[in-house]
C-alpha positions in Angstrom: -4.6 -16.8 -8.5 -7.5 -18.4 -6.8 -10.1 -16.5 -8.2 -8.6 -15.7 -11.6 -8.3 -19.2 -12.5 -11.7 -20.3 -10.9 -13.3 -17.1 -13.3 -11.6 -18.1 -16.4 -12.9 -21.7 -15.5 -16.1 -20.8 -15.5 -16.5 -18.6 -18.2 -15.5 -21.6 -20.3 -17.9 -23.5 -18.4 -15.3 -26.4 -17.6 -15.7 -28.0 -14.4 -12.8 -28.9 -12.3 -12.7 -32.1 -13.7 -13.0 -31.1 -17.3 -9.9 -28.6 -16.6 -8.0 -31.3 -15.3 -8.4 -34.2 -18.7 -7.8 -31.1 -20.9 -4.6 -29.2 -19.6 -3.8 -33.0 -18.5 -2.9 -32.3 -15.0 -4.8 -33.6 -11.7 -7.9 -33.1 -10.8 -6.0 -32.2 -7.3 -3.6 -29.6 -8.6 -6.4 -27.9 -10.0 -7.7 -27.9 -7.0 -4.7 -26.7 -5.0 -4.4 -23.9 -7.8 -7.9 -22.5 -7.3 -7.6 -22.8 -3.3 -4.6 -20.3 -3.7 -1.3 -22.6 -4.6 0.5 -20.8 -7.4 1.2 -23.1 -9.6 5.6 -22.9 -11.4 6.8 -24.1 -15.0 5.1 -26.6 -16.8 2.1 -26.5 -14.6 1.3 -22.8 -14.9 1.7 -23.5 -19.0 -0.5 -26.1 -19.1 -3.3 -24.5 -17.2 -2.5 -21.4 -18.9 -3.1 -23.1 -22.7 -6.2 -25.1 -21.2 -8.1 -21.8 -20.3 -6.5 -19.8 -23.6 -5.0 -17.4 -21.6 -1.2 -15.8 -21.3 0.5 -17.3 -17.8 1.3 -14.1 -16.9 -2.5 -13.1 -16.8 -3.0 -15.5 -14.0 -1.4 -13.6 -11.8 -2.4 -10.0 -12.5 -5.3 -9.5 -9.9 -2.6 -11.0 -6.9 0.8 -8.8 -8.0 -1.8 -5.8 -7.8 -3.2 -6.4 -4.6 1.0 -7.5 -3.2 2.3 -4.5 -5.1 -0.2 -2.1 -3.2 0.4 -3.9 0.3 3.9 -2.4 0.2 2.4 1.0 -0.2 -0.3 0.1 2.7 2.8 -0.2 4.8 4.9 2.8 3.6 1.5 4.4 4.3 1.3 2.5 8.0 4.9 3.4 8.5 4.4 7.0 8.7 3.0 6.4 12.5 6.4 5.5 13.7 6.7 9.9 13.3 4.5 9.3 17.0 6.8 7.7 18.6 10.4 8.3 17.3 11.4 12.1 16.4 11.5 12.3 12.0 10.2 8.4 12.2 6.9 9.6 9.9 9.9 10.4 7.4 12.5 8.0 7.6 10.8 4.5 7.8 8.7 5.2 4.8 12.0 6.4 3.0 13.7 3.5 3.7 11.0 1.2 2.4 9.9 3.6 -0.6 14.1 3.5 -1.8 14.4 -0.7 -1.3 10.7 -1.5 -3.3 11.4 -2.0 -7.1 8.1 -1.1 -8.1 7.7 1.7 -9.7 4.2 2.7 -9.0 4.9 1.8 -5.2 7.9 4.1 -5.1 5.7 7.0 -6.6 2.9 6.3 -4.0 6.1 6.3 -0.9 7.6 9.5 -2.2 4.2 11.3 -1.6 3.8 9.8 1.3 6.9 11.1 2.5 6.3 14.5 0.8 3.3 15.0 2.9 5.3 14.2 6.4 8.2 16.0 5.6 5.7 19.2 5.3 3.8 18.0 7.8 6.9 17.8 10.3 8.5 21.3 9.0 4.9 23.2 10.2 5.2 21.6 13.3 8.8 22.3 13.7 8.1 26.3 13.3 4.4 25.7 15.4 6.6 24.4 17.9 9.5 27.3 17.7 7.5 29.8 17.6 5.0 29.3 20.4 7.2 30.4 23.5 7.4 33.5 22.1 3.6 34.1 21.3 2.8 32.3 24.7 5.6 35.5 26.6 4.0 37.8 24.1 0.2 37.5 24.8 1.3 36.3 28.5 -0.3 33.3 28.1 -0.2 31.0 31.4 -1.1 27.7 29.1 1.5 26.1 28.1 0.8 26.6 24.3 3.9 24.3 22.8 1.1 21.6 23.2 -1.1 22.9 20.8 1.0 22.2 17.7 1.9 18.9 19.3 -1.7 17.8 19.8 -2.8 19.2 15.8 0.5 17.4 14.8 -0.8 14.0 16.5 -4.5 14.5 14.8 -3.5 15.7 12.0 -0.9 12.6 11.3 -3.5 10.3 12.2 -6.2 11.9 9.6 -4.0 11.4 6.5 -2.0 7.9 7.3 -6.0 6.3 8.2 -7.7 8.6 5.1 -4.7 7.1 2.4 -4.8 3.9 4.1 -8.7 3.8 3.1 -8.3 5.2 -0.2 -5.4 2.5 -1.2 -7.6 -0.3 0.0 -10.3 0.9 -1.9 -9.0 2.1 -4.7 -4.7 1.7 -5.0 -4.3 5.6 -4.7 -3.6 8.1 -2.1 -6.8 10.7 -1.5 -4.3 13.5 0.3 -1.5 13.8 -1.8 0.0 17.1 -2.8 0.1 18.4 -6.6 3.7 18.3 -6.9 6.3 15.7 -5.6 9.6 17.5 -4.7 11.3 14.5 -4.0 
């Protein structure tokens, strides 16, 4: 809110004061409102009519930003997979299933697309390496390969989408299609 309101401001070239005698509210709530207060009912329509601007256009730039923090933590919530067995694929379903937002549910169900396949390979890695360790007669104990690539690899796509919705709202590794 800060900085749309402060923008529109200035791009009538109005100054705080001026904003204040012409939607006819303080000279202080328009200061509150441009520090980041988010102004309710007839406040919000008055400043909205003073700068000629829809009320809901106010608050565009911040429900964008909070509606892509809730996929930053779906996103973040994938490292619980490190610590607690299927975590990478339960907390992020959980928070994908109780968010309204469309576009954030999309985002959380390739999230959890990507861990789900991500914790399948690992599952067969893991499986199938005492038999190819008793089959090459290998004395390392090779179970810990898949577990370390598992690790690494986790950590590479929950930082490299975390990056990519900061930068710009989407997921960079993301498969073609969902099958959730």
């Amino acid at each position: 809110m800060q900085t749309k309101a402060k923008t529109l401001r200035e791009q009538k070239n109005l100054t705080q004061t001026e904003l204040a005698e012409k939607s006819g509210l303080s000279l202080r709530t328009i200061q509150r409102i441009e520090s980041g207060n988010i102004p309710k009912g007839f406040t919000l329509k008055a400043i909205a009519k003073a700068l000629e601007t829809e009320p809901k256009t106010l608050f565009s730039a911040n429900e964008e930003n909070s509606n892509f923090n809730r996929a930053k933590l779906i996103n973040l919530s994938a490292l619980s997979g490190l610590i607690i067995p299927f975590g990478g694929i339960i907390f992020p379903a959980i928070l994908t299933y109780k968010t309204q937002d469309l576009a954030n549910r999309e985002l959380g169900k390739n999230i959890i697309c990507i861990q789900i396949l991500l914790a399948f390979f690992t599952s067969i890695l893991l499986i199938l390496s005492p038999f190819i360790q008793h089959g090459l007669l290998i004395q390392f104990p090779l179970f810990l390969v898949p577990l370390i690539l598992f690790v690494l690899i986790k950590l590479f796509v929950v930082i490299k989408n975390g990056i990519s919705l900061n930068q710009n709202n989407k997921l960079s590794i993301q498969l073609k299609n969902n099958f959730l």
